[in-house]
N, C-alpha and C positions, 0 to 999 in steps of 0.2 A: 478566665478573662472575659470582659462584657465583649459583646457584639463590635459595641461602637468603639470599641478599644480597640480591634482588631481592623476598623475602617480606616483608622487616622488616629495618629498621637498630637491632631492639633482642633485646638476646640472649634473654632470657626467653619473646617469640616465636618467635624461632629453634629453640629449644630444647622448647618446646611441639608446633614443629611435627615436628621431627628422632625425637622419643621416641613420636609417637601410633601406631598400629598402621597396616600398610599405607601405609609410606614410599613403598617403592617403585612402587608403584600411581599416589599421589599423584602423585610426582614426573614420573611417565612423562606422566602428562595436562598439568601445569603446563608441562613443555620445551614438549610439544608445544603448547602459547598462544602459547609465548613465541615460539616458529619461525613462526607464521603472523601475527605479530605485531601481539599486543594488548600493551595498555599494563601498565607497571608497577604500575597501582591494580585492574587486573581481577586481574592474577595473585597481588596480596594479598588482594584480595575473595574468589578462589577457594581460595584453600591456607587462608583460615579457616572458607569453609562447607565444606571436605573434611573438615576433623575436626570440625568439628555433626554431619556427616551419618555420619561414622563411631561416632561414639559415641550417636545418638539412635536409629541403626538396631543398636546393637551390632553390628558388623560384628569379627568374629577374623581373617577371610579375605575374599577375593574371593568371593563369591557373585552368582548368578543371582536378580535381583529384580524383581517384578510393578508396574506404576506404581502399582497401588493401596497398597500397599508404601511408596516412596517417598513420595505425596500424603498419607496419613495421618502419618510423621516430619515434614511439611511445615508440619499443623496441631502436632505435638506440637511444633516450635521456633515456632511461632507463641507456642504459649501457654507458652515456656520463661519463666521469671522469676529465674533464678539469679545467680551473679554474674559470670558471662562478659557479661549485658545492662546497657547501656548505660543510664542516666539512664530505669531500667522502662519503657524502649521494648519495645513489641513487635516482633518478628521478620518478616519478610518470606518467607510462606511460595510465594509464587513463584518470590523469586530462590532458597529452597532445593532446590522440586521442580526450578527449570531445571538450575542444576548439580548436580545429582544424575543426571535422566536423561544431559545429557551425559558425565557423567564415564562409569557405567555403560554406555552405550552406545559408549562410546569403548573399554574394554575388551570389548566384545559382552557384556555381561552384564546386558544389560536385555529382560527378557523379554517381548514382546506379546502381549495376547489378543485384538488385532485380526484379522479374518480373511482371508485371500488376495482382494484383489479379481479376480475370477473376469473382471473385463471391462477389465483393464489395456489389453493390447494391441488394443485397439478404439479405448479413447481414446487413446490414440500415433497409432493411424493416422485417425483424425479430426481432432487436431489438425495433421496433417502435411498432409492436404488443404485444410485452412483457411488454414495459410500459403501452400500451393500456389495459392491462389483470387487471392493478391494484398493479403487484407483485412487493416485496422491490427492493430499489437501489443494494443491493447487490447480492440478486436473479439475476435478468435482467444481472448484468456484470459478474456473472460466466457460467451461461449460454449461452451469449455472446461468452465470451473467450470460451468457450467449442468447439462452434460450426464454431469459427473462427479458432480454432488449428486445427480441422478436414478439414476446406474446405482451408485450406492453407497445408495441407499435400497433400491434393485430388487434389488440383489446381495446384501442379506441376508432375502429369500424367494424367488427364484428364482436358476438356477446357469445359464439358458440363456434368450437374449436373443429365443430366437425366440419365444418364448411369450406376449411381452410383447406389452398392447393397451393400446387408449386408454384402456380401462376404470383401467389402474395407471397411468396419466398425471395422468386426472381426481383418484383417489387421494390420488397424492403431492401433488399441488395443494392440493388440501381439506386433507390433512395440515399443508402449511405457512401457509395462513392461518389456522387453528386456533392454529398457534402464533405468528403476530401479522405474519404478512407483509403490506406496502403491496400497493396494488394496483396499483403502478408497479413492483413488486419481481417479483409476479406474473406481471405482461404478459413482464416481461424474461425470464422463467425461460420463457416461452411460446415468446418468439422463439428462444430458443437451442436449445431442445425441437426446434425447427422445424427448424431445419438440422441437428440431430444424425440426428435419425428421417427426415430426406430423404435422407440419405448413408447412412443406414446401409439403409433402402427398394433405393437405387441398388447398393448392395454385396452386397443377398439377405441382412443379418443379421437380418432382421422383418418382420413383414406389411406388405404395402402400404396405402398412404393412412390411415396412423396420423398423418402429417406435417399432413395436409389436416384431420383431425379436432381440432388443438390451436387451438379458439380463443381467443385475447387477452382477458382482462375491457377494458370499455369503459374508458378512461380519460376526466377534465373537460375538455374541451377550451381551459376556460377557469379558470386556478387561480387564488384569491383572493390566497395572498401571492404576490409577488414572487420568482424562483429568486434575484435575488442580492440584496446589500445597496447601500444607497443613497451615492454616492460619498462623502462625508461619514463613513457608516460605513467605507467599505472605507479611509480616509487611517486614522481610529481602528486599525484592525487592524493597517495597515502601521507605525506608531507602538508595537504591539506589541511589534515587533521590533528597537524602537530598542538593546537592550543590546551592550557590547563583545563577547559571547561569539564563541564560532565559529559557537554553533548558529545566534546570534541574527544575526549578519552575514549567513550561509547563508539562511536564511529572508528575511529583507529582501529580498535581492534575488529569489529566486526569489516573495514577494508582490510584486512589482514588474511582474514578469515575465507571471505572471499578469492582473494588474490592468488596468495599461497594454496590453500588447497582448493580451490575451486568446487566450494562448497553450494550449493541453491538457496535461497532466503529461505523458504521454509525448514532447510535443514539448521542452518542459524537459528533462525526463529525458534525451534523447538532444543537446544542445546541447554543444558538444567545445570546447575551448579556441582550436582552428582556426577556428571559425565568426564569427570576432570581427574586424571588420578595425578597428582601433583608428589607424589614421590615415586613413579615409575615413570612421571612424564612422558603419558599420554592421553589420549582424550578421546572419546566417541561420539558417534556420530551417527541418526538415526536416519538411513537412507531415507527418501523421497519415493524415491519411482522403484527402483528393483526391490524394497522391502530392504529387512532385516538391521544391521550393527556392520558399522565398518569401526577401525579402530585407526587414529594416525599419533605419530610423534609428536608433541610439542614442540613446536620448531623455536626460536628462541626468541627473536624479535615479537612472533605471536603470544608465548607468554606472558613476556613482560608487559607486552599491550596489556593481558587483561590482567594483568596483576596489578598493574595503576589501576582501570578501571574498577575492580573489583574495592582498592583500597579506598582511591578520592572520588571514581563517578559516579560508582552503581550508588543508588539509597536503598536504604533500609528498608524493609517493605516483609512479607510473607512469601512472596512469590518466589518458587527455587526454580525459574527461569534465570540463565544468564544476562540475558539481554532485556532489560524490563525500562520502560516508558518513564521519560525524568519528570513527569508532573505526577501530583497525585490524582486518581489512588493508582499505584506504580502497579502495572500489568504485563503478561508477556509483550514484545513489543511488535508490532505486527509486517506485515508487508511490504506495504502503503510508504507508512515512513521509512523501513530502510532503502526502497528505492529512491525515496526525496533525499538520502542520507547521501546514495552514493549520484546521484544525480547533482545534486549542490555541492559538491571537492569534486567533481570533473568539470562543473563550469567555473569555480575557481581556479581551476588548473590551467583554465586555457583551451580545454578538448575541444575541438567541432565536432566530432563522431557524432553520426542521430543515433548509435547505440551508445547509449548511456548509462542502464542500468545493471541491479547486479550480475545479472546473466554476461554482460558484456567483460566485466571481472574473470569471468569462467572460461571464457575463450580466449584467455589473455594467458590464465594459468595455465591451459593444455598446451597455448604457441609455446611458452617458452619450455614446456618438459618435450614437446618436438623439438625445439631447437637443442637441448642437449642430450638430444640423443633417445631420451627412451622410444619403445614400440608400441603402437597402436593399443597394444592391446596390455601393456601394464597402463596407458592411460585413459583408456577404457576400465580398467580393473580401478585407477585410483580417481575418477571422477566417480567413479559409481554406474556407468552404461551397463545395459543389457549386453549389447555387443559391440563390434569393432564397426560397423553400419554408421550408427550413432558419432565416432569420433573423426570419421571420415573427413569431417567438413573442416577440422582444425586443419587437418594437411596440403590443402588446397592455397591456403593464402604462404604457404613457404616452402615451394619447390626445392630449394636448396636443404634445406636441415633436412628433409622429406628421403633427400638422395643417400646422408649419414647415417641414415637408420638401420642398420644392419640388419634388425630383427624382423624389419616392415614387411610386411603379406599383403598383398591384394584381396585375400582372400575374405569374402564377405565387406567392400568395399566398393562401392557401387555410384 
């Protein structure tokens, strides 16, 4: 099928698009969508904010352009009102600056005024020690990020890391509650401080016991609301997702997943098609943080989730990930969006909770196996904790179930 077959099945847009300036430009970026293959409604999406963006930027030629450049065209087809807009809908100046810098940057002609991070190859080999230590995927990239928001605050007033003292730790700290950080946001930005400046100590790239100086603000040891929702609400959330979509098939089960066994996103995340033994109904499960294989039942309602998904949601694709990305080209599905996944059916639902994501899932499955009964430490054993320390904090929000537990130990509870 031609190109312009694929833009529009009506000649007028064909023809719009065929006559605008910078065909060939166009066209080069569209193939290339169409080779890595995205859908036929992106690649009409895109061949018509190619000519917005051509004509609000006057473009004659390819040129070199600054984002500020682009972002400002972004607001001007915001506020376009002509008669190419729709029922005086406003314009979507996101989707324009996205494909805009893509396009640009696809032919290298999007220009930055960002500066050389001067401490690149430090954090490469930080990060490489971190996987090297053994520690979870998601460990390794918030400690990452930690230590990359620090040396990209530090990297634009100093150019050399040996100079660096507690004094610019304390600093950038101050800097970020200033601008409205938790005090759990903090403490985190603290611990990851903590292993960056002990390795980088142990490497000779900074003065010593900068590591020892980074104290944690106190956190409550005891919070008023609750980290998850109450079973009740989380059935509501999952009921969210009752629509035929693919999205919404995808999500059901993976709030399932969550729910029920109180699983971590990464342990989702990395769940493969293999993991599934569908004639002994059961499934595995690639810990996180203590290492190794847990194995659990297929509970029933979870099946059937992904057994819809599997048959109407999931696409065809290569990838023998369970959970993979509904646009093309179909990928593991990462993070990012299952936290917007379960972040979007709790505010459908109605939830106020400011924990919202899937961790908040997971403290919702421990409440309710405290409330019927089991002991610390088979749910310690079936979240996957190291020890009984770790599940401590579910039994704090429900004194009562707390009292039924027959089996409950104080011991290493603290």
């Amino acid at each position: 099928m031609e190109l312009s077959d694929q833009i529009s099945r009506f000649r007028s847009v064909r023809a719009r698009h065929e006559t605008a300036p910078l065909l060939l430009e166009r066209e080069q970026y569209l193939r290339y969508l169409l080779e890595r293959g995205f859908k036929r409604n992106v690649i009409r999406c895109t061949a018509a904010y190619l000519i917005h963006i051509i004509r609000i930027m006057q473009l004659t030629e390819l040129r070199t352009v600054q984002r500020e450049e682009i972002e400002a065209a972004g607001q001007a087809w915001a506020a376009y009102g002509g008669p190419l807009r729709k029922n005086n809908s406003k314009g979507s100046p996101e989707v324009f600056v996205r494909i805009a810098r893509c396009w640009f940057r696809f032919h290298g002609r999007l220009f930055s005024l960002k500066p050389p991070n001067p401490f690149a190859e430090l954090q490469r080999e930080f990060t490489h020690a971190l996987r090297g230590r053994g520690l979870a995927g998601p460990t390794v990239h918030g400690y990452t990020f930690r230590a990359h928001s620090f040396l990209r605050w530090y990297g634009e007033r100093h150019d050399n890391l040996a100079s660096v003292s507690l004094r610019d730790v304390d600093e950038y700290l101050s800097s970020k509650r200033n601008e409205g950080w938790s005090v759990r946001t903090v403490a985190s930005t603290c611990q990851g401080l903590r292993s960056f400046f002990s390795y980088a100590e142990l490497r000779g790239w900074c003065a010593p016991y900068i590591a020892l100086g980074i104290r944690s603000p106190r956190i409550p040891k005891y919070d008023i609301e609750p980290r998850g929702p109450t079973w009740a609400d989380v059935r509501r959330v999952i009921a969210c997702a009752n629509g035929p979509s693919a999205g919404d098939l995808r999500a059901k089960a993976i709030l399932l997943l969550f729910a029920v066994y109180g699983l971590r996103s990464s342990e989702v995340a990395q769940l493969r098609l293999s993991d599934f033994d569908w004639r002994n109904e059961t499934f595995t499960v690639r810990r996180a943080k203590r290492g190794g294989v847990q194995q659990y039942p297929i509970q029933y309602e979870v099946g059937e989730a992904i057994i819809r998904y599997l048959q109407n949601g999931r696409p065809r694709c290569s990838s023998r990930h369970l959970f993979v990305s509904t646009y093309k080209p179909h990928g593991p599905i990462g993070l990012a969006p299952m936290w917007q996944l379960v972040r979007k059916r709790m505010t459908l639902a109605g939830l106020q909770s400011s924990y919202r994501g899937p961790h908040s899932l997971r403290h919702s499955c421990a409440t309710r196996l405290l409330g019927r009964g089991s002991s610390l430490q088979e749910i310690a054993d079936f979240l996957g904790h190291r020890n009984l320390r770790s599940v401590g904090i579910y039994a704090k929000f429900d004194a009562r179930s707390l009292r039924k537990v027959a089996a409950f130990s104080l011991a290493g509870v603290r």
